[in-house]
N, C-alpha and C positions, 0 to 999 in steps of 0.2 A: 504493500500500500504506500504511495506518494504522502510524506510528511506535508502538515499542514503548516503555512508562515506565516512570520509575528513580522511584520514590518511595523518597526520603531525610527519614527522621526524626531528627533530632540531638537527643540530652537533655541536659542540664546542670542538675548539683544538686548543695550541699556541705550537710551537713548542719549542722541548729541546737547552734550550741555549739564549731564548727571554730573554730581559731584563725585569726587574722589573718593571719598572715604565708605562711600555707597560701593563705587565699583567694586574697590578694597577687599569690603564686607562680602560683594554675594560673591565673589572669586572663591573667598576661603572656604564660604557656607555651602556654595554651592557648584561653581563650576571646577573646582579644582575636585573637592574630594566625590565628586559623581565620576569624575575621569578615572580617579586611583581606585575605586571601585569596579569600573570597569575594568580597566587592567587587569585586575586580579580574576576576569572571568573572561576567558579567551574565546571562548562557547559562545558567549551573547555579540550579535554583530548589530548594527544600526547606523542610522544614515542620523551628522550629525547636522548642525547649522550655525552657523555664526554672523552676526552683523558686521560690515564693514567698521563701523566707530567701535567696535569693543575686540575686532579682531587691532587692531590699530594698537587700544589701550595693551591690552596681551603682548603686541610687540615692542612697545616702551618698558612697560612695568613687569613682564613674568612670560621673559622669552623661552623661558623652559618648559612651558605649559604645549607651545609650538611642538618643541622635541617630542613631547609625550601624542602629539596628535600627530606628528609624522610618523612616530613609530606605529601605532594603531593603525595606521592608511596603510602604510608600507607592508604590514603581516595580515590587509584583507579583512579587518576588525570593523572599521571604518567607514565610511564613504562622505566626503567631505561633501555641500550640499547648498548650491548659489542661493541667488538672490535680487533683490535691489542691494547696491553697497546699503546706499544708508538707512536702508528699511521706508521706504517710502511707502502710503499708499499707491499703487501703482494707476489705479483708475485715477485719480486727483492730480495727476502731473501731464504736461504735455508729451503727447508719442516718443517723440526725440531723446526726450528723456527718462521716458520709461526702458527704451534700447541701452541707452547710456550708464543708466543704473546697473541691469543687469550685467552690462560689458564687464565693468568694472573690479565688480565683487567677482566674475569669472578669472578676470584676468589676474587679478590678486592671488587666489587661491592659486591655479596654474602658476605663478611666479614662485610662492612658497612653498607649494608641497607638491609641484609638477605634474599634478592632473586638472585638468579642465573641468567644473563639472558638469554632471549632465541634470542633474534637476534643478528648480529654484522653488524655494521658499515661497510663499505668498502671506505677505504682510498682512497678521491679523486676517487670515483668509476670506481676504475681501477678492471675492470676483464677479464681472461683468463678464458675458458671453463674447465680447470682443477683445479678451486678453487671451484669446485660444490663439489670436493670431498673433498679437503684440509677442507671448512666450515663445510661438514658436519660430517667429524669426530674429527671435534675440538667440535661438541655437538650444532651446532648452528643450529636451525633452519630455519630462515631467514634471508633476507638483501634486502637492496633497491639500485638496480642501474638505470640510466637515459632512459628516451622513446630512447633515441638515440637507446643505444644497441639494443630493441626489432627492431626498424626501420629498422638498417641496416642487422637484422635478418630476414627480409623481412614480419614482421608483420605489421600489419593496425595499424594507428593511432586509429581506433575504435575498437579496442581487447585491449586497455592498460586499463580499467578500472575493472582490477583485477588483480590476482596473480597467477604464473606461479611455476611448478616446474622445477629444472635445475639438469640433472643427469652428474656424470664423472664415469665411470669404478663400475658402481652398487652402489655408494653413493651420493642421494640428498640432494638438500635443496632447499628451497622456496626463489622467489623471485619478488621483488614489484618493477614495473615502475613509478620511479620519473618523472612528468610530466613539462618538461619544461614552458609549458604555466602558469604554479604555480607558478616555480619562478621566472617567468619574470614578474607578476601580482603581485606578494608579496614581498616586501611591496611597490611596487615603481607605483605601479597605484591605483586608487580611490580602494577604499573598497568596492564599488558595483558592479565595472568592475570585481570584484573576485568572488563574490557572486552570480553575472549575470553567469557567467564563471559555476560554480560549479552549478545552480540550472536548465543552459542547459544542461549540463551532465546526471543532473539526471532525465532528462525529454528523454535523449537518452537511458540510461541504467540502469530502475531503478530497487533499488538492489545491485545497482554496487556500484563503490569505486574510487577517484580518491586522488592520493597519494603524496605529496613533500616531498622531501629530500634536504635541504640547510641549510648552516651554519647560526648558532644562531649568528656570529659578525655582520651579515649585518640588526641584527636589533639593532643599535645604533654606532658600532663600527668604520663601512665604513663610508666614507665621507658625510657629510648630514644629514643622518640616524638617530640620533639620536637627532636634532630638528626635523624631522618629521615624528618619531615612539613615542618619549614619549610627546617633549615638544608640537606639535601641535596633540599630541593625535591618530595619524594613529593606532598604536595597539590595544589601548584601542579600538578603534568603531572598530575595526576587531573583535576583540574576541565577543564583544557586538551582535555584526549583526552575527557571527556564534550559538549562543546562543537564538537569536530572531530567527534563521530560523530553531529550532530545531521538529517543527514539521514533518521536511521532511525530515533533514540534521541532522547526528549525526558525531560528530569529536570520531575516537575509538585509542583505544591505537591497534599497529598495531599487536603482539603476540592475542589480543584479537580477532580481529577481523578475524587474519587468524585461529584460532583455531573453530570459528562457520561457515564458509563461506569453500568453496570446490574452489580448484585452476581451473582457466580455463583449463588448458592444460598444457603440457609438451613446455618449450623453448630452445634449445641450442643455446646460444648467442654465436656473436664472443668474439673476443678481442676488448675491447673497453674503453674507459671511457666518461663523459660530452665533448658536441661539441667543448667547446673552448679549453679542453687541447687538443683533438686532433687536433685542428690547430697549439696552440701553440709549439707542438714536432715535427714541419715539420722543415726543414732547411728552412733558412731565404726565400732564395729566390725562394723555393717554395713554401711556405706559402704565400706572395706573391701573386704568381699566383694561391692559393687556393682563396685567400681572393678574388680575383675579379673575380672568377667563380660561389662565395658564393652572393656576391654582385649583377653577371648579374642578377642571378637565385633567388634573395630576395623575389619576390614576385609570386613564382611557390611552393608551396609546395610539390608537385607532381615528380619534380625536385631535389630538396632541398635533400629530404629524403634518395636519391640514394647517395650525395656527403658526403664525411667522408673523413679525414685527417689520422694521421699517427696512432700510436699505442704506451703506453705511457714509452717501452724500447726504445724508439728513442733517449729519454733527451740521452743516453749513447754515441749516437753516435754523436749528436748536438754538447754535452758537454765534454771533455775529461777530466774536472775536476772533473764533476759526476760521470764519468766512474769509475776513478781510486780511488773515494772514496768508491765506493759499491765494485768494486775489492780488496780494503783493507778490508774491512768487510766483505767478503765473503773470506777470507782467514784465517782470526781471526778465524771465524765464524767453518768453516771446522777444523782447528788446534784443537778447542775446543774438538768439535765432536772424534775426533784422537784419543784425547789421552783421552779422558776418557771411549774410550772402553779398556785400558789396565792399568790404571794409579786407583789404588781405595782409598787410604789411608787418612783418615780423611785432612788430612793437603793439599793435593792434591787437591779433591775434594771443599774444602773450598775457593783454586787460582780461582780453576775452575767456582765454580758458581757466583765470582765475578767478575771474567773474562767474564763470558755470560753476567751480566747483564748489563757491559759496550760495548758489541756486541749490545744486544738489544736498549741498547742507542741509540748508531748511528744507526742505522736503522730509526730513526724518518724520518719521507719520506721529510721535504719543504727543506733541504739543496742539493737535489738530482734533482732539475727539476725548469723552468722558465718560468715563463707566467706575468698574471697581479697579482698570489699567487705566489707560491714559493719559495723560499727563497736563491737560487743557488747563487744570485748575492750581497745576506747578509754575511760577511766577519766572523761574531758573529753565525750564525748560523754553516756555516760550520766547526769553530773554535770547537763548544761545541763536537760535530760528532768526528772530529781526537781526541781530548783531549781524550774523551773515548776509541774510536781504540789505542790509543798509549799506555794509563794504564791497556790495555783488553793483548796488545804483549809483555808489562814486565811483568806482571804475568804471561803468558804463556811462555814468552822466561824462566824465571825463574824455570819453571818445568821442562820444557826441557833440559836448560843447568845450572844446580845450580852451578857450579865449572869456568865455563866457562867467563872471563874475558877481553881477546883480539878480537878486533873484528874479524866479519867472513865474506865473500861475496860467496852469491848465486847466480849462474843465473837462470831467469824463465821469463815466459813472466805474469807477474802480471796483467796488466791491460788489456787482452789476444785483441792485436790489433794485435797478428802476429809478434812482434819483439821480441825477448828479452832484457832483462832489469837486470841491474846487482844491487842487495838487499846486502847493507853490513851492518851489524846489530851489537849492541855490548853494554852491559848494562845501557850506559851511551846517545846509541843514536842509529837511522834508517836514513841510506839516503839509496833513488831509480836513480841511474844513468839510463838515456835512450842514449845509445850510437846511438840511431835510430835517435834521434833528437838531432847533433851537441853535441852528448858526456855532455848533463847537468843533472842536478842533479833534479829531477822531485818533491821529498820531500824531507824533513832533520826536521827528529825529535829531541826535546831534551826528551831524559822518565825521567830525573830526574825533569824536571815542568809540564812534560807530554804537551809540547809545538811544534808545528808545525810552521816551519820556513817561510816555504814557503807559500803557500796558498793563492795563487793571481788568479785572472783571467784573462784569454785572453781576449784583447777588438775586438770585429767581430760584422759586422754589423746585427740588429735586426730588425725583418720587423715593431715596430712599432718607428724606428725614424725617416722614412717619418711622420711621424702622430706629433713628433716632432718639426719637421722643421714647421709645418702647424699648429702647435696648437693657437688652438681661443678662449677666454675665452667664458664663458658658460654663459646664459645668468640665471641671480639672480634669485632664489626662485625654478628652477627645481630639481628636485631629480632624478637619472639616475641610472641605472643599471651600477657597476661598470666597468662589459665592454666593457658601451658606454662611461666613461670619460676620457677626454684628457685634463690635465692640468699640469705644471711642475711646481718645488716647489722652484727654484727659475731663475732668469732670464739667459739669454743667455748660456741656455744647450745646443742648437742646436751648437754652436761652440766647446764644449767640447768635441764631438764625436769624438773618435780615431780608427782605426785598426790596430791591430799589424799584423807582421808580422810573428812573430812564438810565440808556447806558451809560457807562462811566466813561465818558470824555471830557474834554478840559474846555475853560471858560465858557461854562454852560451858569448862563444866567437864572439868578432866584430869586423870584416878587413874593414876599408871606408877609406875615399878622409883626403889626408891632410885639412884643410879649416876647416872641418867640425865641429861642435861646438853646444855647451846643447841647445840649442834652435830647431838644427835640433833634436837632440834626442829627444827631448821634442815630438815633429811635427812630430815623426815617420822619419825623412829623411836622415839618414844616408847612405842609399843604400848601406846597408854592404854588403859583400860577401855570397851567399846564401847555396853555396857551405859547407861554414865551420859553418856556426851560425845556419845552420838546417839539415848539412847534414850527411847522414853515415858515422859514426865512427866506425872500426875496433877494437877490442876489445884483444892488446896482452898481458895484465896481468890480473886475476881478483882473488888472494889471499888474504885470509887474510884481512887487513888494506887498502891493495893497489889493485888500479884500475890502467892502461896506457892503453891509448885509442891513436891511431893512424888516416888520414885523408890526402889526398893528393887532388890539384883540379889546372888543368892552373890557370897561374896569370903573369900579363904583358907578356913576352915574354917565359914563362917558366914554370916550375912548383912549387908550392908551397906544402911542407909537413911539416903537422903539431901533433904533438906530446900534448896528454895534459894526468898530473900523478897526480891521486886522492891519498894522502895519509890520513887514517882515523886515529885518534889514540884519547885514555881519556886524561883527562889534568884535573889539581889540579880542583874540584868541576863541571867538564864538559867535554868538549871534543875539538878539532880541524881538519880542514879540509883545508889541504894545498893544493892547484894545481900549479902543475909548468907545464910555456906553452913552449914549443920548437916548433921556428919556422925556417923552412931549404930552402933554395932558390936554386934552379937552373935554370940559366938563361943566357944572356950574356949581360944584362942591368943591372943595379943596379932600386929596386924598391922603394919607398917610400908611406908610409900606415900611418893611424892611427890604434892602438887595442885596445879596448876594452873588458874587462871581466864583464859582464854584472852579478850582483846581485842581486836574488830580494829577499825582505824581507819585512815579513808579521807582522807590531803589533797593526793593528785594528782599533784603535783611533788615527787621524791624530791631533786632536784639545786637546786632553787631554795633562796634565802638566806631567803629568807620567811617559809619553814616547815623546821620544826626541833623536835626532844627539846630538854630542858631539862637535862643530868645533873651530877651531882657535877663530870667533870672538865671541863663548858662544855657550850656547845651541839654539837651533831648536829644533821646533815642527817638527812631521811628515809632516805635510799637508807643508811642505816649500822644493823647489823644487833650486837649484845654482850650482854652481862650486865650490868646496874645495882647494885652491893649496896647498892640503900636498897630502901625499901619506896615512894616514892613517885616520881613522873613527870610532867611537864608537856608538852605537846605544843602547840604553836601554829603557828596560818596564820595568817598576817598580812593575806593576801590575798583570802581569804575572812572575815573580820572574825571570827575564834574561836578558842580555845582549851580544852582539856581537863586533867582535872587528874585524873589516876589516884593515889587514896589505901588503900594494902591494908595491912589493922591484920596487927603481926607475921610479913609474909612475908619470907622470908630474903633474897630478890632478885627482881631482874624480868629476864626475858628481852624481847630485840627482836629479831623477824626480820622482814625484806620477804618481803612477798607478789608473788613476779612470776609472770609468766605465759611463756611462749616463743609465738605465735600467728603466723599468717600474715598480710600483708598486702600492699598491691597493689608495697610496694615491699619485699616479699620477708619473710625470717622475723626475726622482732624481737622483743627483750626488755621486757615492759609491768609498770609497777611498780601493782600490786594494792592499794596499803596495808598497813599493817603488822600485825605477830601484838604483841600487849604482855601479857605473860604474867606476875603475881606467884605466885611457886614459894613453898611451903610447905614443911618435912619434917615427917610426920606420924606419931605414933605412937598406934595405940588398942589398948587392951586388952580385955578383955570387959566388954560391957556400959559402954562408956567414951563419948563424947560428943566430937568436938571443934568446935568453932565458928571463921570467919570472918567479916570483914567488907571489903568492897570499896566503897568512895565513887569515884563519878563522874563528874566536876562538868562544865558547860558553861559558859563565861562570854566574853565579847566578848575578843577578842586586843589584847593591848597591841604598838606600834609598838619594833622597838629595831634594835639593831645587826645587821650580817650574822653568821649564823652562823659560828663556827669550820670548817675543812676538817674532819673525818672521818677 
């Protein structure tokens, strides 16, 4: 009788921008001693996978780790296993660069351990029916996506114990069903429940094959995991008991096993990825009502198989912060492409292809999407993503305008929602005005630290802070699939939870209630006027340096027009960004308001000594939220080489509050600091036909070195 196969795909990826001592961490937890395990079991073979940015780290920091994966290739243990280098999602980037990607990480591998490979990874196995072609004329052979896709392609659970081929427009490639019941057994149920699992199988199809695709962190890295995969031996007796059942059962490396074995059939899958991202890309509150349709239906399989969720271009619309970062690299992206069909000159080309390779950068996929992975809601991840968009558009801005000095303003609808958006760009710096949304400023680049100003998130309610509100500790000694865990990592998150009211972008105007004061701001309660802090601004200048935006809305007995004048210009080692607000009353009441010019600013480490307010009674940390009575504020990162200088002519005070978020993550629910609100408050009084004016200076300028800040 023909032995039945275990094809095991293992992945391993941190993304571009993790910190160090994370990498550090899951190496020791997890990629190193899953390897020296391995080793010691000659018997078990499997196809491995590695992302470009952490094969990278591996060759700076733990070139031995290499040794120990060419020896395993070299004795047939192995099978090294492409990709996109930087893990991109592959559907979300331009063709060119979907080829590119993949080249890349082939040619990598091929360079160190002298085999090419033949299959590729699929990032978060996200696939569209037209990556059958995109893979297989990047030279791939294979890839493994989840039973889902086949399911909602209306295949039997009992046809996935083989390989299918998938055509787009007359180019194939093969493709292997990742079996959910694999990784929901591995490593988190007994080692016989796995074995039992796999030697039913093979007593339904024998001959056959049954196949997993999951990341290599969850053996050590995830919570638990790694007391009970090394220190109480869970992998060790896996590989063991695969090894003892080799009379019947053989684990193959999967290029091998597809090159002897004949594909079942022909599959055209949809658009799909694994079941939980497609929950997690639903909006809140249908998700939601997904989850308790998943829930009635738990124990129906029959059922179950027909329900799927959304599809994984939703993060775009979920998220507008997603959005408008894959619309900045897809415009990079395209500019590249532009000019170098006409552009060929050694010196050119040389902008050029270091310009792609900080595109390909940002394309790493976890700062683009949210769930219990991703990394949307990591302020460091997003941060590494612009930093390279922003040093990808002065090299390119610089070919395009070598002479060109004074800023310039484009309009276009960049983030393409339908509105446009006014792009004023200028060697020293990039803001994106959305006059769609209350005339604010959506990003603000520095290119000389290649630093992004803004980069906050909106806080909106997520469907797992009911799960929040309710969380019960777990009781001692179980290991759980990560997710089923509900734990928050420190106490009283459930009061943290905020929702704003409109996105978080900068100099977004606030008309509220005399009385009102940093506590309500704090609390969301302002009840400013919605009209003017989110609403359509008319756009009557857009030259040059200079934006004037326009806006009229009732107020008390009359109407109220408001005027707000972006002036951009360079300044000694940086730049500035003035607005002056004009506000016009017509009425026959005299009114009385407070306004605010609402700031936000992004510099990552709330608790670091580095970065720090500047205020009357000493420095501040980020993470410290008060009232200032001056009218002006300095803000600096030390560590990022910048600092800001908030100058508001005659405002009474400035308020500061953190922006945090409460979000889920692999190691449970956590508190993430957003950036801050820096608010100069006005008291305003107009009468009929009366005028008041403002002025707010903005300043950029390289951060000076000093002492730690004061505690807070």
């Amino acid at each position: 009788m023909s032995k039945f196969h275990l094809i095991l795909l293992i992945h391993s990826h941190q993304p571009v921008g993790n910190f160090e001592d994370v990498l550090e961490r899951v190496y020791q937890k997890s990629y190193l001693p899953f390897v020296e395990c391995l080793e010691r079991h000659p018997g078990v073979r499997m196809g491995l996978h590695y992302s470009g940015p952490l094969l990278e780290w591996f060759d700076a920091n733990h070139p031995e780790y290499f040794e120990k994966l060419r020896a395993m290739a070299g004795r047939g243990q192995i099978e090294l296993v492409g990709g996109g280098f930087y893990e991109p999602i592959l559907v979300s980037i331009p063709p060119r660069d979907q080829i590119e990607q993949i080249s890349r990480l082939s040619a990598y591998l091929e360079q160190r351990f002298g085999v090419r490979p033949g299959g590729a990874w699929l990032a978060e196995r996200v696939w569209e029916p037209q990556l059958a072609s995109t893979l297989g004329s990047a030279g791939v052979n294979y890839t493994l996506v989840d039973d889902s896709h086949f399911l909602t392609a209306g295949f039997e659970p009992e046809q996935l114990f083989g390989y299918y081929v998938s055509e787009d427009r007359g180019v194939k490639v093969r493709v292997i069903p990742g079996l959910q019941a694999l990784r929901y057994l591995v490593p988190f149920r007994e080692v016989g429940d796995g074995i039992a699992f796999l030697r039913d199988s093979a007593g339904r199809h024998p001959g056959g094959m049954a196949a997993m695709g999951d990341d290599l962190e969850k053996f050590g890295a995830w919570p638990s995991t790694y007391d009970h995969c090394y220190t109480n031996g869970w992998l060790e007796r896996f590989f063991a008991a695969l090894e003892a059942e080799s009379s019947w059962l053989e684990t193959s490396l999967p290029g091998e096993y597809l090159a002897s074995h004949p594909a079942l059939g022909r599959a055209d899958l949809p658009t799909a990825s694994y079941t939980e991202m497609m929950e997690w890309v639903l909006p809140t509150k249908v998700r939601e009502q997904f989850h308790e349709v998943r829930e009635r239906f738990a124990g129906e399989p029959d059922v179950q198989r027909f329900l799927r969720g959304g599809f994984w271009r939703g993060f775009f619309t979920k998220y507008a912060e997603s959005n408008l970062l894959n619309k900045k690299m897809m415009r990079a992206a395209l500019e590249i492409e532009r000019i170098g069909h006409r552009r060929r000159s050694p010196a050119v080309l040389k902008k050029l292809a270091e310009a792609r390779t900080h595109v390909l950068t940002a394309q790493c996929n976890d700062a683009y999407w949210h769930g219990v992975f991703g990394g949307l809601y990591s302020p460091h991840l997003r941060t590494a993503l612009w930093r390279a968009l922003i040093r990808a558009e002065s090299l390119l801005d610089s070919i395009e305008n070598p002479r060109l000095r004074a800023p310039h303003a484009k309009r276009l609808d960049l983030d393409c929602d339908g509105a446009e958006e006014i792009l004023v760009e200028a060697p020293q710096f990039s803001a994106l005005l959305k006059p769609s949304d209350g005339g604010t400023i959506a990003a603000l680049d520095d290119r000389r630290s290649a630093v992004t100003l803004v980069n906050s998130m909106r806080r909106r309610p997520e469907a797992y802070h009911a799960r929040l509100r309710a969380v019960a500790t777990h009781s001692a000694g179980h290991v759980a699939s990560i997710h089923d865990q509900a734990h928050a990592k420190e106490e009283g998150l459930e009061h943290r939870l905020r929702t704003d009211r409109w996105p978080r972008h900068s100099f977004r105007l606030l008309l509220f209630a005399p009385g009102k004061n940093h506590e309500d701001c704090d609390a969301i309660r302002l009840e400013e006027n919605a009209a003017i802090a989110g609403g359509e601004f008319q756009v009557e200048e857009a030259e040059a340096g200079r934006v004037r935006l326009a806006a009229a809305t009732p107020f008390g007995d009359g109407v109220l027009r408001v005027r707000k004048q972006f002036d951009f210009a360079p300044a000694p080692e940086g730049f500035r960004v003035q607005c002056g607000i004009e506000l016009a009353f017509s009425g026959s009441a005299p009114v009385e308001f407070q306004a605010g010019l609402e700031l936000v600013l992004n510099f990552l480490a709330p608790d670091e000594p580095d970065r720090y307010f500047e205020t009357p009674e000493g420095r501040r940390r980020l993470c410290w939220g008060g009232t200032i009575p001056v009218n002006s504020l300095r803000i600096v990162d030390e560590w990022q080489g910048v600092a800001t200088q908030v100058d508001a002519s005659a405002a009474a005070h400035i308020w500061v509050v953190p922006i945090e978020t409460v979000s889920e993550s692999e190691d449970g629910f956590e508190r993430v600091y957003q950036g801050s609100e820096i608010i100069p408050v006005w008291s305003v009084r107009l009468g009929p036909e009366s005028v008041w004016t403002a002025t707010v200076n903005f300043r950029i300028s390289p951060a000076s070195s000093g002492s730690a800040p004061q505690s807070a």
